[in-house]
C-alpha positions in Angstrom: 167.5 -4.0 -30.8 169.4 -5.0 -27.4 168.1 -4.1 -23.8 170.8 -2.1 -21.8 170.9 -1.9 -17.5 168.0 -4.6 -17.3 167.1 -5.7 -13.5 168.9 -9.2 -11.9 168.0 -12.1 -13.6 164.6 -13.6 -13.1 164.2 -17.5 -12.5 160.7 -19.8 -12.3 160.5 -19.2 -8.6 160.5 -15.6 -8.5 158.6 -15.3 -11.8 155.9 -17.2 -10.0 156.1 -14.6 -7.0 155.6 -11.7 -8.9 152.9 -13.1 -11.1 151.3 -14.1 -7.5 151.6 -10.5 -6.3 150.7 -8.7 -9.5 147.2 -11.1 -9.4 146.2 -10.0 -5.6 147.6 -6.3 -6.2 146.1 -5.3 -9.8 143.8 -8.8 -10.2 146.3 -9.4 -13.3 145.8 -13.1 -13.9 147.0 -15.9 -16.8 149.8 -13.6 -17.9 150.9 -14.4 -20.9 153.5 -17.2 -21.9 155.5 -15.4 -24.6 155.8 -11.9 -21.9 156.9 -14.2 -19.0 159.6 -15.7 -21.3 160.6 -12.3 -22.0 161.0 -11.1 -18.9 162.9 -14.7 -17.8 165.3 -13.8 -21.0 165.5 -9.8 -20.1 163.9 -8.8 -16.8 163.4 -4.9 -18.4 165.6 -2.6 -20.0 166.4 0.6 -21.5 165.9 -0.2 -25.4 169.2 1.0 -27.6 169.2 2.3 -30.2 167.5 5.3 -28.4 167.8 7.5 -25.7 170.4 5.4 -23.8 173.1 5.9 -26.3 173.2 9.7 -25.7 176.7 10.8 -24.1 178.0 14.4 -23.4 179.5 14.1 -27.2 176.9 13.4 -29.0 172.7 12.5 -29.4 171.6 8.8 -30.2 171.5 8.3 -34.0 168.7 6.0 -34.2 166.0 4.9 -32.4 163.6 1.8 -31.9 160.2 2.5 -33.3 156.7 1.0 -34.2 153.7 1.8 -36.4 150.0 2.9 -35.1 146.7 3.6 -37.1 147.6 7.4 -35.4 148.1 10.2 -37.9 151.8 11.3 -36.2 153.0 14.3 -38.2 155.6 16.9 -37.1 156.2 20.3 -38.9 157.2 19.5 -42.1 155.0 17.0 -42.1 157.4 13.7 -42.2 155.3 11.6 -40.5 156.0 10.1 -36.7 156.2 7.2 -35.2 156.5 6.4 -31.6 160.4 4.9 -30.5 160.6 2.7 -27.5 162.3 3.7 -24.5 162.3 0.5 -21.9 160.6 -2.5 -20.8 160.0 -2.0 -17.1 162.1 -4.3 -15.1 160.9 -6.5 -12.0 162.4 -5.7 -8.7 161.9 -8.1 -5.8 163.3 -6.7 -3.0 163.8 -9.6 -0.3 165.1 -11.7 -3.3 167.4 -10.0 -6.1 170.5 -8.4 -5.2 170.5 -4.8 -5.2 174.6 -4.9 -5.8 173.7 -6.3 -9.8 171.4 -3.3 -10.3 173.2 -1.3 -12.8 170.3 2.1 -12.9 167.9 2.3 -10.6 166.4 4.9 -12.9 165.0 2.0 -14.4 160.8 1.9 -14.1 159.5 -0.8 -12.2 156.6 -3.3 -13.0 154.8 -3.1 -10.0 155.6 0.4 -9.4 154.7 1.7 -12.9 151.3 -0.3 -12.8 150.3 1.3 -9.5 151.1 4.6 -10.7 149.1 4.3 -14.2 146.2 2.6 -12.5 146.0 3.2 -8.7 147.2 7.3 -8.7 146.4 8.4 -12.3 143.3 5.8 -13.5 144.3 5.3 -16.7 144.7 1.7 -16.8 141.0 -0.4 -18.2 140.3 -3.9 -16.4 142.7 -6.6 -17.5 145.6 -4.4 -19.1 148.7 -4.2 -17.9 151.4 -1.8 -18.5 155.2 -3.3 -19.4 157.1 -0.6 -21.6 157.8 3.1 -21.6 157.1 4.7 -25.1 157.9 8.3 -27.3 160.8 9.8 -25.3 162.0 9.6 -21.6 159.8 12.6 -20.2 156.5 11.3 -21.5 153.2 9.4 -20.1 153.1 7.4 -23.6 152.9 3.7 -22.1 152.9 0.4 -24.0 150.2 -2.2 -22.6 149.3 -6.3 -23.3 145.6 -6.9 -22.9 145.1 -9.6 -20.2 141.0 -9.8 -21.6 139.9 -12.8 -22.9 138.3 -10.6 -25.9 142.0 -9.6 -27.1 143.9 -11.9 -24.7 148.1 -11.0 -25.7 147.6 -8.1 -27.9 149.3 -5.1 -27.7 148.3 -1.7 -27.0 149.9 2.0 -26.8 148.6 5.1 -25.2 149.6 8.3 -26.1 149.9 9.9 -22.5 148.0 13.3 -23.9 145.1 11.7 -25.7 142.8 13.8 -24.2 144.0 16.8 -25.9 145.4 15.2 -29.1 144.5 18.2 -31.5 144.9 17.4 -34.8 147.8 15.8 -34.1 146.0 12.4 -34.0 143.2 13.2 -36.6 140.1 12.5 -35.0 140.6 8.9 -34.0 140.1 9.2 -30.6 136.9 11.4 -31.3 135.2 8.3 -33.3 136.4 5.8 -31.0 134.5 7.5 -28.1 131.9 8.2 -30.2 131.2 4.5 -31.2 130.9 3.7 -27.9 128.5 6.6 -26.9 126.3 5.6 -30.0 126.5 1.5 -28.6 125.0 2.7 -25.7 122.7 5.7 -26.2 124.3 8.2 -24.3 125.8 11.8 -24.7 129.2 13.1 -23.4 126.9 14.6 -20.5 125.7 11.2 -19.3 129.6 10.3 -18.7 129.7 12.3 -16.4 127.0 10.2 -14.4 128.6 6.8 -14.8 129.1 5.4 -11.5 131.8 2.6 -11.1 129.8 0.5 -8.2 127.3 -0.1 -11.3 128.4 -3.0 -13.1 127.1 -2.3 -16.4 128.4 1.8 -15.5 131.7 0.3 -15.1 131.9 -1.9 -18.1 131.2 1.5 -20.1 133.5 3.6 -18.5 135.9 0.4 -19.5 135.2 0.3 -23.0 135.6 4.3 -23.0 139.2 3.6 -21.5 139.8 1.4 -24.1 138.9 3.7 -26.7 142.5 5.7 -26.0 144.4 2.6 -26.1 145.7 2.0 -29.9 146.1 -1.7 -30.8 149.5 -2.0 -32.4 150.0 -6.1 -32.2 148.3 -9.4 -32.1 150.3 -10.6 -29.5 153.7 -9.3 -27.8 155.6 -11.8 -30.5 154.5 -10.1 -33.5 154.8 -6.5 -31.8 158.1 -7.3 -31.1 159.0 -8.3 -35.0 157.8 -5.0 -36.3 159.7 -3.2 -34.3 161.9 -1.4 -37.0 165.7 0.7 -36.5 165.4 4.2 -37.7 167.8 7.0 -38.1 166.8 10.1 -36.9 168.2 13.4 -37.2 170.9 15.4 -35.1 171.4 18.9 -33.8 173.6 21.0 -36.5 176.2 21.5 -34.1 176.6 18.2 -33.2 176.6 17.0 -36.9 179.8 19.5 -36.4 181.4 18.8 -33.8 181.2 15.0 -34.7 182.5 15.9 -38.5 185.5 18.0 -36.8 186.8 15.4 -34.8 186.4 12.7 -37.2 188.4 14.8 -39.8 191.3 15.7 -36.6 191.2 11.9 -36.1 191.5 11.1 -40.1 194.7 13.5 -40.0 
């Protein structure tokens, strides 16, 4: 796995500024080590094998995917796992040059964490998005848990959890329902959680939590099971790429 059209180089002194503007914009704090080295290393990406390989040609070939407790299943019933699309990049705009940008297509760090947690409330205390996940259209988000209960791990959220089917099994369903049980209450007394409440908003927390799927101890090990699969190709461009490999061959 490489990381293709990643954001300017990141140094000490700007990693420092964003981790200072990520604490007083999302109260992100004690990020950890083995991310920030990441990000010094590769400041975000679009992951290949994946989506980034397609051309007019032909579709990508193989993709970058990982394993969740989730029951994925398609039509045939080959079973699913979600591919990695990028690591969102950090953009500092008073001190990167924009002339080194290679896609500004590219989702941001700040930006992407604002929109997960500011416009769409997705985001539970102390967990910050960093990755793009399924395929280029979707919500599907990859997280690291800043909590001190599960500080480093890894978590993915499936960006239409709240209508999973029978996609997912019932996972989600017991999840929330463990959580309802903990605390007495019905799927009606949701509905009267209030978020100035302390002990409200640590329940409507946990019930965030509950559709975001732990799939790593820490970003480390995430990364190391991260596996290269082939996937399958239209028909006709199975064709067209046999035709011109048999024109080129003669």
């Amino acid at each position: 796995m490489k990381l293709i059209n990643s954001f300017p180089k990141l140094n000490d002194k700007l990693l420092a500024k964003i981790e200072n503007t990520l604490a007083h914009r999302f109260g992100y704090t004690n990020i950890p080590t083995e991310y920030k080295n990441f990000l010094l290393k590769n400041n975000g990406g679009y992951v290949s094998p994946g989506y980034i390989d397609d051309t007019e040609d032909a579709e990508h070939t193989q993709e970058v995917v990982f394993e969740t407790p989730l029951k994925w299943v398609r039509m045939n019933n080959a079973p699913v796992e979600p591919a990695l699309i990028c690591f969102f990049g950090v953009w500092l705009e008073d001190d990167m040059n924009e002339d080194e940008v290679e896609n500004w297509d590219l989702p941001e760090l700040i930006l992407s964490n604002a929109n997960s947690k500011e416009d769409f409330d997705v985001l539970p205390d102390d967990m910050m998005s960093i990755a793009s996940c399924q395929h280029p259209d979707a919500s599907d988000i990859l997280c690291i848990s800043l909590d001190e209960q599960d500080y480093g791990s890894i978590y993915y959220n499936y960006g239409l959890c709240d209508h999973p089917s029978n996609f997912h099994g019932d996972f989600y369903e017991k999840a929330v329902n463990l959580i309802l049980k903990k605390h007495h209450l019905s799927n009606e007394d949701t509905y009267e959680l209030d978020e100035e409440n302390s002990n409200d908003r640590k329940i409507i927390n946990e019930l965030k939590r509950a559709t975001f799927v732990k799939v790593g101890n820490s970003f480390t090990e995430f990364l190391e099971n991260c596996k290269i699969i082939d996937v399958e190709m239209p028909e006709t461009t199975k064709d067209d790429l046999e035709e011109e490999e048999f024109t080129d061959d003669f």
